[in-house]
N, C-alpha and C positions, 0 to 999 in steps of 0.2 A: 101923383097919389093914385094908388088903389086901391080895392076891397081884397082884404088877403084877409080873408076865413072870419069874415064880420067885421074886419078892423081895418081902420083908414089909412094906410103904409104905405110911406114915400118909396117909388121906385131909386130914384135920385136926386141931389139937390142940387142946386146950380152948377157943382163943378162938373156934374154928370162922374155919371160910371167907372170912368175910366180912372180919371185924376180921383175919385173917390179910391176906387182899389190900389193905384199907387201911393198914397197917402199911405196907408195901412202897412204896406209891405216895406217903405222905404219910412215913414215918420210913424206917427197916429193918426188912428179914425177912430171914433163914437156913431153907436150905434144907437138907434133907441129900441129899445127889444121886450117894452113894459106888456106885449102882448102874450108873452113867455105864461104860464102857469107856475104856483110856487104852493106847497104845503107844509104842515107839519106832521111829524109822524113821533106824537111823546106816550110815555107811559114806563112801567115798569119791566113792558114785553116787547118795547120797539123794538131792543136788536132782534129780538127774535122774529117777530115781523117782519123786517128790513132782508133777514138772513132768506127768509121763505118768499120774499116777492123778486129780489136779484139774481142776477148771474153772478154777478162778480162777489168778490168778497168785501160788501161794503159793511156789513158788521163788525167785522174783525179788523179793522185797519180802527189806529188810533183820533180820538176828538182832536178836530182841526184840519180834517183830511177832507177832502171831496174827489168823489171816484165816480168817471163814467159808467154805465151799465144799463142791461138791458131788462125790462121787466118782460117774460115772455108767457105764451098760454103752454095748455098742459101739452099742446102738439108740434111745439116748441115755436112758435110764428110769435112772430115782436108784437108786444099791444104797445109799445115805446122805447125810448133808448133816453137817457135820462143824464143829470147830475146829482147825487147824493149827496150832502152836507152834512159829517157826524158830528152834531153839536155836543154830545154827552152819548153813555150809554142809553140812556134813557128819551133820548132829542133828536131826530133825523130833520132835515127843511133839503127838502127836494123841490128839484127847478125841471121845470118837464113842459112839450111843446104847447103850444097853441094851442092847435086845433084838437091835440088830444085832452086837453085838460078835463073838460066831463068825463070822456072816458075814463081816463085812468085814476081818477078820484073812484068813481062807482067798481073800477076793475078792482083798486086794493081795498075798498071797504068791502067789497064782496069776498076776496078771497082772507082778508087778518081781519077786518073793522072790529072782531068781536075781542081781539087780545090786545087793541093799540087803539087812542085816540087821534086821529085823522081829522087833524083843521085844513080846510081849502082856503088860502088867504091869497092869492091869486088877486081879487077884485081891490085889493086893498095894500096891494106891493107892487112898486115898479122894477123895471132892470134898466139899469141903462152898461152895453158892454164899452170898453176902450183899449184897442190893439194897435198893437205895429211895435216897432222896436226903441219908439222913444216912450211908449205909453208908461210907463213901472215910472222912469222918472217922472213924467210928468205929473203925474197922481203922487206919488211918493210926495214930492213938495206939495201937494193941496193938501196932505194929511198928516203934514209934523214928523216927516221920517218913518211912518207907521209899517208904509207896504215892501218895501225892497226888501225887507229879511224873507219876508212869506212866501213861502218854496211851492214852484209848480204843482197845483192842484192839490192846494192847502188854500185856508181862507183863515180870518179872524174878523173883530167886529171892530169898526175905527172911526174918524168923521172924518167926510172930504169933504173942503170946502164951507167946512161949519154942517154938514148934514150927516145922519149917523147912516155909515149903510154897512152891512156884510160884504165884504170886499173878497171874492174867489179869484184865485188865480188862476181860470181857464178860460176858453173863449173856444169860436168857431170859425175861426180864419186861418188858422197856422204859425199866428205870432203869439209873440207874449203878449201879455193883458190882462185886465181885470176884469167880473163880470161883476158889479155893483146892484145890491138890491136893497130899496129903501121903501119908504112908506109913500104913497100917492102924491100925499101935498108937496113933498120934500123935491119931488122927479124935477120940475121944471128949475130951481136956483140949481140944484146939483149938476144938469143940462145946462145951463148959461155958463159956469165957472170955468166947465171943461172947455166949451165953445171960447170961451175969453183967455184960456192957457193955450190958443194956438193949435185944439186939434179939427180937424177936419170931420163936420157928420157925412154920414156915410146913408145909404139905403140900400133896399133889397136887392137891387142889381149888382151890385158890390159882393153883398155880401155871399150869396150864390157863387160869384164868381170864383172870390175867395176860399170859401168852404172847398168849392170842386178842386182847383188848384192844390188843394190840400189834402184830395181825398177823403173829406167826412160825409158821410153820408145823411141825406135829407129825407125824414121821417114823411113819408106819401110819395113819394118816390122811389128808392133805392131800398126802404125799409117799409114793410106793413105787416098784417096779420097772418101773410103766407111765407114770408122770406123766414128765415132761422138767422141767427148770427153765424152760426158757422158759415154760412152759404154768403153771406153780406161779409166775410173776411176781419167778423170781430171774435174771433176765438179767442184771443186774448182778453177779451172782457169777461172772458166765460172759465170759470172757475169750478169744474166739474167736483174735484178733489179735495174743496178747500179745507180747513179745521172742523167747518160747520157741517160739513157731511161725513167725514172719517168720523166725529161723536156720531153719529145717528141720525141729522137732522137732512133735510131736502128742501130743494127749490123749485118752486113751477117752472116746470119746460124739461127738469134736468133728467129723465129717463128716455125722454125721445133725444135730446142732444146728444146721449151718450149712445144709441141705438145708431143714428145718424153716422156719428163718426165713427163705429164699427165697421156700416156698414158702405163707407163712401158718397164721399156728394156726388150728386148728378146734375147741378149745377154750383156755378161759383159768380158772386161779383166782378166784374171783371174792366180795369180800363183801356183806355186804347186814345190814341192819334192820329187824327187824318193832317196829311200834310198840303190837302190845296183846298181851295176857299169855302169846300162845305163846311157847315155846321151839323152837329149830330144834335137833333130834341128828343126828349121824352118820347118814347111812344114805337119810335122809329124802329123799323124789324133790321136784324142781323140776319144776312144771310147765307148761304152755301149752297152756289149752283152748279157745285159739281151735284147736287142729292136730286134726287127726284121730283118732280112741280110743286109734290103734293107735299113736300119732305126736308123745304130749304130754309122755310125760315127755324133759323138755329137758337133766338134769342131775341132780346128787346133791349131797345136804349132806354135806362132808367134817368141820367144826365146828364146833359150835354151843352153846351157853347164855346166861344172863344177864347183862347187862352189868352191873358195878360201880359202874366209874369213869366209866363212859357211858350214857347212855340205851339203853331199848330192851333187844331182846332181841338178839345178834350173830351171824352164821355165815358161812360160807365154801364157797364150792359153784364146781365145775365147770361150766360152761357156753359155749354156743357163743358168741364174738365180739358176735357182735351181739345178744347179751341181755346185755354188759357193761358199757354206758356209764351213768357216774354219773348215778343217776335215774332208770334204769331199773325199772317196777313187775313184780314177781313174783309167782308164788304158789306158794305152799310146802304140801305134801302133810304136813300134821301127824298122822300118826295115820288120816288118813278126814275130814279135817277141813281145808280150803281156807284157807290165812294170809296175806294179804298181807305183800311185803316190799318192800324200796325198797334196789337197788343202792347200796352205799357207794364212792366210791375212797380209796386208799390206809390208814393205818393206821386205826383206831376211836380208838384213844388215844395221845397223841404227846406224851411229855412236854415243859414248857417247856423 
């Protein structure tokens, strides 16, 4: 157990890390994730609210839909990266990180609060996720046939296990799953049922692991107030053209996005491979010595450890364009100690 942003969070549980990540990738794992933040966002003007705080087009997509996206400031830098839940036109329930929850409660009551009512029920909702590729059935049978129809990144409302929860089909590891949100009292029987259908908990080590293997990016990391989505390689989330800007309308961020991509990144998200026993961390400089003393470091490792389900060691670093093209050779500052690395594109692991 650790302190991870005020709350008490198992790194791993007895089978450790590893068997915990194989779990996930070859059966299921359960995660407990009740430190997630959860709102609502209702009224007569949500969509339009919802329209003016996103990138993507989470207004416009039909009730029953949940769509990643990012809520960005006017200089277009990430205040979070989120999940959306269109309950109705008029009913948004968004799941947004941890450690950002104040913020981005006082960030959207500051930029709509006055056209939407904004509940923070966060204190009063747990999450519990379950992934890997037997998850769907496994949950499907706790809840009377309800979840198999429910098509990737859509949710409806059902009871597992005798507990009522909002059942999403996304998660943060790269398989299918659910991410399950119920009420406080309810977390601990709906945790037992799962744990007694044969799935594996999981902890933070895992899930790190998992995430990076997959390419998503971890908000304090790889995403903060300075990064853009374009730049972090989520333009697909970003929906410069959508219906809701051809009518007339705008979204915070979207005039420096579209200025940005006029005018060319001068950095990119970028991963990469080392093939002998370093590990790349957080923090670690990229560098280029053929450049001058003053002139080499090229970039930073945003995140990094060992790969699992892949070869190699894996990370994820900032760098300018043209140290991005798959195949590209790097060298990574480990310690005082020169690493070579080899540019990857796209995810490291991609399930069938």
């Amino acid at each position: 157990m650790i302190d991870f942003g005020g709350w008490d969070m198992p790194v791993s549980y007895p089978a450790g890390t590893i068997k915990e990540h194989k779990a996930v990738r070859e059966a299921a794992g359960v995660f407990d994730v009740c430190h997630m933040g959860e709102a609502f966002l209702r009224g007569p003007r949500a969509t339009e609210a919802v329209q003016r705080l996103t990138t993507n087009d989470v207004g416009g997509v039909a009730p029953g839909k949940a769509v990643y996206t990012l809520l960005c400031r006017p200089d277009g830098g990430i205040v979070d990266d989120c999940i959306f839940y269109k309950r109705a036109e008029d009913e948004y329930f968004v799941i947004i990180n941890a450690s950002n929850r104040h913020k981005d409660v006082a960030w959207m009551r500051e930029q709509i609060g006055g056209i939407v009512d904004l509940e923070d029920v966060s204190d009063a909702t747990a999450l519990i996720a379950v992934q890997g590729p037997k998850a769907t059935a496994i949950l499907d049978g706790l809840a009377g046939g309800t979840l198999a129809k429910v098509g990737t990144f859509c949710f409806t409302d059902t009871t597992v296990a005798g507990v009522a929860v909002t059942a999403g089909r996304t998660g943060y590891t790269g398989e299918d799953g659910f991410e399950l949100a119920c009420k406080n009292a309810d977390a601990p029987a709906l945790w037992q049922a799962i744990i007694a259908a044969g799935v594996q908990p999981c902890g933070l080590g895992s899930r790190d692991s998992l995430r990076l293997e997959s390419r998503l990016p971890l908000y304090g990391n790889d995403l903060d107030d300075t990064t853009s989505p374009l730049e972090a390689g989520l333009g697909w989330a970003v929906k410069l053209d959508r219906p809701w800007v051809k009518a007339g309308g705008d979204f915070l961020g979207r005039a420096a996005l579209v200025a940005q991509k006029a005018n060319g990144l001068t950095r990119v998200l970028t991963g990469f491979r080392i093939e002998d026993r370093a590990i790349a961390r957080h923090g670690y400089a990229v560098v280029d010595r053929s450049r001058p003393a003053d002139a080499q470091v090229i970039g930073t490792v945003t995140s990094g450890g060992p790969g699992i389900s892949v070869t190699g060691a894996i990370g994820l670093a900032y760098l300018p364009p043209s140290y991005a093209a798959e195949g590209t050779q790097l060298t990574l500052d480990c310690r005082g100690k020169d690493v070579a690395a080899t540019v990857v594109k796209g995810k490291f692991y991609k399930r069938a």
